[in-house]
Structure formats: C-alpha cells, structure tokens
C-alpha positions as a Markdown table, in Angstrom:
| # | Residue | x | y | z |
|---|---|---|---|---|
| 1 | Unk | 65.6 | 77.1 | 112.6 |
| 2 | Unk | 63.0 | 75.8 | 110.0 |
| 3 | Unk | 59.8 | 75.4 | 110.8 |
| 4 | Unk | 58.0 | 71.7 | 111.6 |
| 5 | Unk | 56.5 | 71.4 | 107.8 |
| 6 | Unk | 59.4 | 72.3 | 106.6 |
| 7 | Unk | 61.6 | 69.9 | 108.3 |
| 8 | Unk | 59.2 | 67.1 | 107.7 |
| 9 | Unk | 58.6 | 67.8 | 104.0 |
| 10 | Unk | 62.5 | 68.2 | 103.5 |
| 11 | Unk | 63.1 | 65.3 | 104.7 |
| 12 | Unk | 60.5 | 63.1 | 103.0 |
| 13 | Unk | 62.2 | 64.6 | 99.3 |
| 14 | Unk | 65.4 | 63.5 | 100.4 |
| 15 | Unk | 64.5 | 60.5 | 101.6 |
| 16 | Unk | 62.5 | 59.6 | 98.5 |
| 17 | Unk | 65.7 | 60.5 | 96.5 |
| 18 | Unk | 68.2 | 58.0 | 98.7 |
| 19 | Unk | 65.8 | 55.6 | 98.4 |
| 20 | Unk | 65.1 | 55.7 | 94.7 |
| 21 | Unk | 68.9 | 56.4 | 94.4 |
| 22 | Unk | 71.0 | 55.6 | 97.1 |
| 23 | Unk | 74.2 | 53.4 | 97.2 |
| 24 | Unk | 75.7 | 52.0 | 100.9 |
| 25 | Unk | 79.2 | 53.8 | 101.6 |
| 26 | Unk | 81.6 | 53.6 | 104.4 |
| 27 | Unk | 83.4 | 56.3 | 104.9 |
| 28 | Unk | 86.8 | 56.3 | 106.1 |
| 29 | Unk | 88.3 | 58.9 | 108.5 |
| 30 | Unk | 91.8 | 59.5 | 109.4 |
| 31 | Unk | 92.3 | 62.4 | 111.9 |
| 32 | Unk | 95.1 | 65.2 | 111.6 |
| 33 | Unk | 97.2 | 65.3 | 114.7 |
| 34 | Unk | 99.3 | 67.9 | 115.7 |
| 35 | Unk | 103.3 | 68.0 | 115.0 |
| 36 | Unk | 106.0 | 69.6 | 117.2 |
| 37 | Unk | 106.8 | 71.4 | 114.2 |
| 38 | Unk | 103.9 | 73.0 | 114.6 |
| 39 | Unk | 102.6 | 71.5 | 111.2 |
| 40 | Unk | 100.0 | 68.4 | 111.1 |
| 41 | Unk | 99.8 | 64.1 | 110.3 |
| 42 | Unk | 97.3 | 61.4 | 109.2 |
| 43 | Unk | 96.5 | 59.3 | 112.5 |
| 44 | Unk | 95.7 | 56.0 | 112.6 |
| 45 | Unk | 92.2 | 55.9 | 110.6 |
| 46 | Unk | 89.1 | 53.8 | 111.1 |
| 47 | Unk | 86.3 | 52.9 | 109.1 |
| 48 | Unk | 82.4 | 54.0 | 109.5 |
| 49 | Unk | 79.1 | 51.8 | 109.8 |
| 50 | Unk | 77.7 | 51.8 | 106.3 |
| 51 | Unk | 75.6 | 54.5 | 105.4 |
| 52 | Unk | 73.1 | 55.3 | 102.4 |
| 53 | Unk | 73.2 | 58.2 | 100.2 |
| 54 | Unk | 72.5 | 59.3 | 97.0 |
| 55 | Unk | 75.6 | 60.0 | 94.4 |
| 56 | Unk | 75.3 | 62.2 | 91.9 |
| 57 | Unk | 77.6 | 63.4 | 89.2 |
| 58 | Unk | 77.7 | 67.3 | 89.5 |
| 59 | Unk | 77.0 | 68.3 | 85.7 |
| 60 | Unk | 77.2 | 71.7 | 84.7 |
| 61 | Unk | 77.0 | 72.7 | 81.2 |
| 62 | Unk | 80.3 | 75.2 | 81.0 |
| 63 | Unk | 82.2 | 72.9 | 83.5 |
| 64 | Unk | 85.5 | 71.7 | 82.1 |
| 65 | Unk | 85.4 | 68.1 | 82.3 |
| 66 | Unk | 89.4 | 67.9 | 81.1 |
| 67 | Unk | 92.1 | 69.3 | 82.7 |
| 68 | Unk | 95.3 | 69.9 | 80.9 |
| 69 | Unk | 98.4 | 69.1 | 82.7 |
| 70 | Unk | 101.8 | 68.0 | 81.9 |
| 71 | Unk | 101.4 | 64.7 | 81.8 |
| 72 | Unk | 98.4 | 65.2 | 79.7 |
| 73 | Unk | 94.3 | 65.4 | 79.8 |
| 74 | Unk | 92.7 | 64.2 | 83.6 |
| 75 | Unk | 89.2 | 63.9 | 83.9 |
| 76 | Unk | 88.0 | 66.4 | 86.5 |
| 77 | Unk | 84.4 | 65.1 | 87.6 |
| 78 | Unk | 83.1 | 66.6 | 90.6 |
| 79 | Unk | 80.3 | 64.7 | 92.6 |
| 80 | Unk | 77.6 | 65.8 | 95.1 |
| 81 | Unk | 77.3 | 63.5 | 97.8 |
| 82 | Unk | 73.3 | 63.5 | 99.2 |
| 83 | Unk | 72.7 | 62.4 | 102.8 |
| 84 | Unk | 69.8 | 62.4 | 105.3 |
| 85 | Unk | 69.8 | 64.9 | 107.9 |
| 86 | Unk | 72.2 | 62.8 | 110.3 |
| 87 | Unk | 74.7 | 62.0 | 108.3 |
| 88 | Unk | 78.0 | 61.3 | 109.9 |
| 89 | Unk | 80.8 | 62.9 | 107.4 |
| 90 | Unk | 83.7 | 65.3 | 107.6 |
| 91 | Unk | 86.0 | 66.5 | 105.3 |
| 92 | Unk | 88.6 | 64.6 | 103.7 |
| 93 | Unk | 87.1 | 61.6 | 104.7 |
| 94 | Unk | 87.2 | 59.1 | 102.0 |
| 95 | Unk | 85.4 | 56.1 | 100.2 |
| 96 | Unk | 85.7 | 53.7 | 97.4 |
| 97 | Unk | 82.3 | 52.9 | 95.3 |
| 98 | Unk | 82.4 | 50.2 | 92.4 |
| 99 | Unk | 86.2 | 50.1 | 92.7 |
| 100 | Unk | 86.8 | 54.3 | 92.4 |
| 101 | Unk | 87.8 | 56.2 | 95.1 |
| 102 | Unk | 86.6 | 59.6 | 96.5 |
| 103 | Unk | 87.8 | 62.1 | 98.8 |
| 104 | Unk | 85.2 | 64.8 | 100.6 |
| 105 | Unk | 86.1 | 67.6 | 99.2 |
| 106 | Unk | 83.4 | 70.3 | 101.4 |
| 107 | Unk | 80.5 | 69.6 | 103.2 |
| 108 | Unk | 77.1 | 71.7 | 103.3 |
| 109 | Unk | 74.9 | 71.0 | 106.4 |
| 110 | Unk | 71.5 | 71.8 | 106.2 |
| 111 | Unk | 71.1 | 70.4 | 109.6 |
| 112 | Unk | 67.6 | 69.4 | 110.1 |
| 113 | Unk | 66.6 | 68.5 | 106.3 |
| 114 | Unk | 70.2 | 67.1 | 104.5 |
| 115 | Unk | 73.5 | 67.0 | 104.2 |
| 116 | Unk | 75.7 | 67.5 | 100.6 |
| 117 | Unk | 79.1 | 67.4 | 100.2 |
| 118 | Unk | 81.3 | 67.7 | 97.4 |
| 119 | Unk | 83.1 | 64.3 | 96.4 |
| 120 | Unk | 86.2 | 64.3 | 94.2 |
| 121 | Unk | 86.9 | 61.6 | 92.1 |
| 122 | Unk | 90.2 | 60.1 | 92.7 |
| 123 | Unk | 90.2 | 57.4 | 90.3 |
C-alpha cells in the first residue's frame, strides 16, 4: 500500500508525462476459450473505449535492435507502454498506432500510481 503523498505525487508525474506525451489507443481484446482438447482459441474479440497513454520506444544501449533469422535481418524494437493508474489492459491485447501494429507483450501494475506494459512491434 503506498502512502497518500505518494500516490498523489505519482500520479501527478505520470500524468504530466501522458499529457505532454500521450497518443489515444484502442485496445483490442480477444479472449482464449477453452478446447475439448484440452488446449485453447481466440474468441470473438471486441474493441475498447479509447484511452491515452504515453509510448515510448524502450532504448537500451546493448539491446540488439536486428535479429538474424533465415529470411534475413528483423527489426526487434521493444516499446513501453505508460498508462494512468486505471488503465484497462491485458496481455496480448493489441493496437494499431500510425498504421503499425502492437501486441502487449507483459504488463506491470503499479496499482495506485501507473500501469506499463511491454508493447511489441508487429509491423
């Protein structure tokens, strides 16, 4: 549990970062349903309200931005996903932003200051 200064200063930084920052996104969420087979499916998905958060590419010096695969070099850019305390997200929900797609990769709740997730880049 933080405390009340805590929680109110947190959340002023991160909203001061949306703000300055922030893009609109509507996440998209399919859920998994249960197979006989015992394995899993994509159900019929549905799309969220818009929501504002702030984007950022996750740069680490010693991060390999290439990865070599058989059919050749793919970029490999990781981003961090910012939301306010309330954000409504779950893995492998997914989004498209100025025409490129992204997948939530994991989500780390830091449930009464913010919300990040890691976003992968999908193309």
């Amino acid at each position: 549990m933080v405390n009340a200064v805590e929680r109110i200063m947190g959340r002023r930084q991160i909203n001061q970062i949306i703000n300055n920052e922030g893009i609109l996104i509507s996440l998209e969420r399919k859920p998994k349903l249960s197979t006989a087979g015992g394995g899993w499916k994509w159900g019929t998905g549905f799309t969220l309200p818009p929501q504002q958060v702030a984007l950022i590419p996750f740069k680490r010096r010693m991060t390999q931005f290439l990865i070599n695969t058989e059919l050749g070099n793919l970029p490999d850019l990781p981003y961090v996903l910012l939301g306010r305390w309330n954000l409504n997200i779950e893995k492998d929900d997914t989004f498209t932003w100025q025409g490129d797609e992204f997948t939530v990769a994991t989500i780390d709740f830091k449930t009464e200051i913010r919300v990040a997730a890691q976003v992968d880049y999908s193309g």
